[in-house]
C-alpha positions as CSV (number, residue, x, y, z in Angstrom):
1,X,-0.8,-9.7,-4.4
2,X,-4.3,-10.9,-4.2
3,X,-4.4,-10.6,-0.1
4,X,-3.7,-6.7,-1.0
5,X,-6.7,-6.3,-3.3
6,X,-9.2,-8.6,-1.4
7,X,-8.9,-6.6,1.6
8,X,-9.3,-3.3,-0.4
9,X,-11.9,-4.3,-2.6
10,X,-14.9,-4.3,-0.1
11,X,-13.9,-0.2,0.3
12,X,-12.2,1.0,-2.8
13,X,-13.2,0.2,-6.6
14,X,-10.1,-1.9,-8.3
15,X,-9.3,0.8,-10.3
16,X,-8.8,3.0,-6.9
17,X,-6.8,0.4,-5.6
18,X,-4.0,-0.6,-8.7
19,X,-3.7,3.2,-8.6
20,X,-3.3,3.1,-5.2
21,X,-0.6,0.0,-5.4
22,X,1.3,1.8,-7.9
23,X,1.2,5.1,-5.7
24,X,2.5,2.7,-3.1
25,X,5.4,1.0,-4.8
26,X,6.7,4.2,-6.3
27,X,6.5,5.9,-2.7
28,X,8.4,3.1,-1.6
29,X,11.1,2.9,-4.4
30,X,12.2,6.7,-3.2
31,X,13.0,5.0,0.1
32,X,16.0,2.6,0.2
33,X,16.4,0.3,2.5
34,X,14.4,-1.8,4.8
35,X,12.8,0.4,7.0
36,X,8.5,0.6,6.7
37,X,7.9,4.5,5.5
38,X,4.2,5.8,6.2
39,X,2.6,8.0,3.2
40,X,-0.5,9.6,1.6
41,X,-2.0,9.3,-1.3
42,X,-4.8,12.3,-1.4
43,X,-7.1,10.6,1.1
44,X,-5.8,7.2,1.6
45,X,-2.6,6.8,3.8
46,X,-0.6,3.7,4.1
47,X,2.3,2.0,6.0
48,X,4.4,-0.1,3.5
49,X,8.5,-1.4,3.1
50,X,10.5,-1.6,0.3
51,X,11.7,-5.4,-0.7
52,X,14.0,-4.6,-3.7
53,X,13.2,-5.2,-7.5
54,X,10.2,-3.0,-7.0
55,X,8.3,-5.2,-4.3
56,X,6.9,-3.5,-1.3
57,X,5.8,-5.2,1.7
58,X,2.2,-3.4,2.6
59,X,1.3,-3.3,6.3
60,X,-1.5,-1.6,6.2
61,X,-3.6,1.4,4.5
62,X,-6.2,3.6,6.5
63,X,-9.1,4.6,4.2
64,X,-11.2,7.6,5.8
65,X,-11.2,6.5,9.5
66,X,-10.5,3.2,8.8
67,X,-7.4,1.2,9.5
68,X,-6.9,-2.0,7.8
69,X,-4.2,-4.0,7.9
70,X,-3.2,-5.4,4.7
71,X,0.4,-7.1,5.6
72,X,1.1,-8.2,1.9
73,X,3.8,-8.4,-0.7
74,X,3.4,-7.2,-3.7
């Protein structure tokens, strides 16, 4: 989990990015299975898998224009 928020930190304030985690791992809970589902959350969007047990594998969020891969469980 700390991989997620040290590559989000340098662009988002924590408290934009737990809220953006739990957007994340609720998104990802509707979604069964183990296929990646791409959403949005106002204007952040993100790439991210379901595990089970409510982890989600993130592969990457895209802030503004910017694309960065995360690839982290949390």
């Amino acid at each position: 989990m700390n991989k997620f928020f040290d590559y989000l930190a340098y662009d988002l304030p924590l408290h934009k990015v737990r809220e953006l985690l739990d957007y994340i791992r609720r998104f990802a809970a509707v979604f069964a299975g183990d296929m990646p589902v791409e959403g949005k959350m106002g204007e952040y969007a993100f790439c991210a898998t379901p595990l089970g047990e409510g982890a989600v594998r993130v592969h990457w969020v895209k802030i503004g224009r910017e694309l960065i891969a995360v690839d982290a469980v949390v």
